[in-house]
Every structure is written in C-alpha cells, then in structure tokens.
C-alpha positions in Angstrom: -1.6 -9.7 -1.6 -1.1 -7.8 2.0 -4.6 -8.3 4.2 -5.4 -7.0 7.0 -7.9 -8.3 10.2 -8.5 -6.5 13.5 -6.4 -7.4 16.4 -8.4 -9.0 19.6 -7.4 -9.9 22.9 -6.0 -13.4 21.5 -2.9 -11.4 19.9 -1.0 -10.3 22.8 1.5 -13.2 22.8 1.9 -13.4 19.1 2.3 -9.0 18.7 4.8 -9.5 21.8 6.7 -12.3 19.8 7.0 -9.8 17.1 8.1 -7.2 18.7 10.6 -9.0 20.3 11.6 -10.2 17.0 11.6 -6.6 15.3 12.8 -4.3 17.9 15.1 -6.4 19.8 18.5 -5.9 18.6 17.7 -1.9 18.6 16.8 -1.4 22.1 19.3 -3.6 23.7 21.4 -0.8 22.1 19.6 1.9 23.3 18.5 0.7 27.1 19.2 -2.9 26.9 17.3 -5.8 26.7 15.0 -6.9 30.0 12.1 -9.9 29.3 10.1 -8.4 32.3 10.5 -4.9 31.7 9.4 -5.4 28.2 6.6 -7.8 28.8 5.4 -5.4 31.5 5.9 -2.5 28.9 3.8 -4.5 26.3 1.3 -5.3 28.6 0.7 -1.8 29.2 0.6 -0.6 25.5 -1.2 -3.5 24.0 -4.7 -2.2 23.0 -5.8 -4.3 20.2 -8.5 -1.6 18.9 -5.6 0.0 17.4 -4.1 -3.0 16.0 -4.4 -4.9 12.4 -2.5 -8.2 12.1 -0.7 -7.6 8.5 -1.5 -11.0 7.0 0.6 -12.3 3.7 -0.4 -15.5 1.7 -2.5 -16.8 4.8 0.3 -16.2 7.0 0.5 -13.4 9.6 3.9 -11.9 9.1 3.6 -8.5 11.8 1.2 -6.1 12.4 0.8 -2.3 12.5 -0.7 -0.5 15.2 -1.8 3.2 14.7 -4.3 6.1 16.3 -5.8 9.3 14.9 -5.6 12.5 17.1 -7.8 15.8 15.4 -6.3 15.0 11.6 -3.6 13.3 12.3 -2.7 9.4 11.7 -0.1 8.4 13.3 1.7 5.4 13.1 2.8 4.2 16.4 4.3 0.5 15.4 4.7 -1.3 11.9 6.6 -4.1 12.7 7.3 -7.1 10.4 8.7 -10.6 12.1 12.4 -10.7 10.9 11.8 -14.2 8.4 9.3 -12.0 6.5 11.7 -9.0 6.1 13.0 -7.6 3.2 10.3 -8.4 0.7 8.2 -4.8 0.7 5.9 -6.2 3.3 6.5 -3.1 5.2 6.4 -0.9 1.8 3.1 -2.2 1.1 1.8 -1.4 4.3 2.8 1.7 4.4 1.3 2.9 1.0 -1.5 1.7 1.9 -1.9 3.4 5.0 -0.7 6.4 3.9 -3.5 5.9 0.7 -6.5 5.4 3.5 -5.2 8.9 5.3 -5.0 10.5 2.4 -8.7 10.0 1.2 -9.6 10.7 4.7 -8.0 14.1 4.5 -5.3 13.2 7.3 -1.2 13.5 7.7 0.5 10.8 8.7 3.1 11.1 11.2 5.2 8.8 12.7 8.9 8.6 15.1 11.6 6.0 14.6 14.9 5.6 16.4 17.7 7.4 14.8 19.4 3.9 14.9 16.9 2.9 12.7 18.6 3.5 9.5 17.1 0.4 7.8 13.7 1.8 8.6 14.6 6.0 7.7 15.3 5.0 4.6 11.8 3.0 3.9 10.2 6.2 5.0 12.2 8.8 3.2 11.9 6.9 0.2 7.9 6.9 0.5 8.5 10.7 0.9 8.6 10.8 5.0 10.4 13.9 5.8 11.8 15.1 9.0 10.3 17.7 11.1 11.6 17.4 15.0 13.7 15.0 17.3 13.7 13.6 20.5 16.8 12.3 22.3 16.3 9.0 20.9 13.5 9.6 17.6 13.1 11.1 14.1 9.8 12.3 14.0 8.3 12.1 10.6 5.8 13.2 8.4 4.2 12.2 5.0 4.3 14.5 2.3 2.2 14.1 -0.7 4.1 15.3 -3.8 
C-alpha cells in the first residue's frame, strides 16, 4: 500500500539523494553531470510545501512534487529511487494523483525529457497525450477516457 506524508525542511538531503539516483544518468546525457551545479539547482527548487514523500511498506522509496496554477495540476517531479523501480510504484502514484485532480475538477499536466522513453511510455499508457515540446521536453496532458 503506497502512503503518502508531507515533505519538511528535514527532506532535502534524502529528495536530493533521489534525484541524483533517478535523474542522473539522463542529464549527464543531456548537460552533464556537475555535484555543485546540481546541489545549487536543488537548493533553489526545493520547497517542501509542494512535496509528499511516496512511502511503500514503511520505507520511503521517492517522492512526488507537484503545484496547481488556475485548474491545472501539474506534476513537476515523480521520482522513484532506482532499488524501488519497476514495481508500479510510480503507476500507483500517478493514478492516484491523477484520481485526486480529477475529483477536484483539474488537468494534469506534466513535461519529461524526450530521452525519457522508460518514463513516456508510463504516461501514455495512463492515457498522457502529447500536446507541445520544448528543445529538451514532452509536455503532457491527462486525458480521461
């Protein structure tokens, strides 16, 4: 059974830890890999009021960070740490997330790397369709059937 608790001030190192985990291989493609320039870049994103720790048989196993601008959710990170992958963690996550906008009357919009083809597929099979690009992102958008 997926929980959930709200992030605090006390979860920097261990959502930098995941991050690093999760993201690491993809943007040493992209950019490259630098421990300051990351840890800086975390430092200035890290706002635990939009964070929930995704917790899985007592263990916390990544977290998901997301914000809501006029009636949109939109997911900004769901990251799971790399042990814990593969097991619908992520899957479960997301339907839930998407369930909670849903009954709130919001979309639910999100952007991945277009290197990301682990993670496209996840979304496209939850129905995630794409609507615009960036140099580097899909974005994408929920749609309910």
């Amino acid at each position: 059974m997926i929980l959930y608790r709200q992030a605090n001030d006390n979860d920097f190192d261990f959502t930098f830890k995941i991050k690093t985990n999760s993201t690491k291989q993809l943007v040493e493609k992209i950019w490259g890999w630098d421990d300051t320039v990351q840890l800086d870049h975390h430092k200035n994103q890290f706002n635990p009021h939009k964070i929930k720790i995704i917790i899985d048989e007592k263990q916390q196993v990544g977290y998901i960070s997301t914000f809501v601008i006029e009636n949109i959710l939109f997911i900004e990170n769901i990251l799971i740490d790399t042990p814990f992958q593969g097991k619908k963690i992520g899957t479960k996550v997301l339907i839930d997330t998407i369930k909670s906008a849903v009954e709130q009357k919001k979309r639910v919009e999100l952007q991945v790397f277009k290197i990301n083809d682990r993670a496209i597929k996840l979304y496209e099979r939850l129905n995630f369709q794409t609507f615009g690009q960036t140099d580097l992102h899909y974005k994408m958008r929920y749609k309910e059937n």
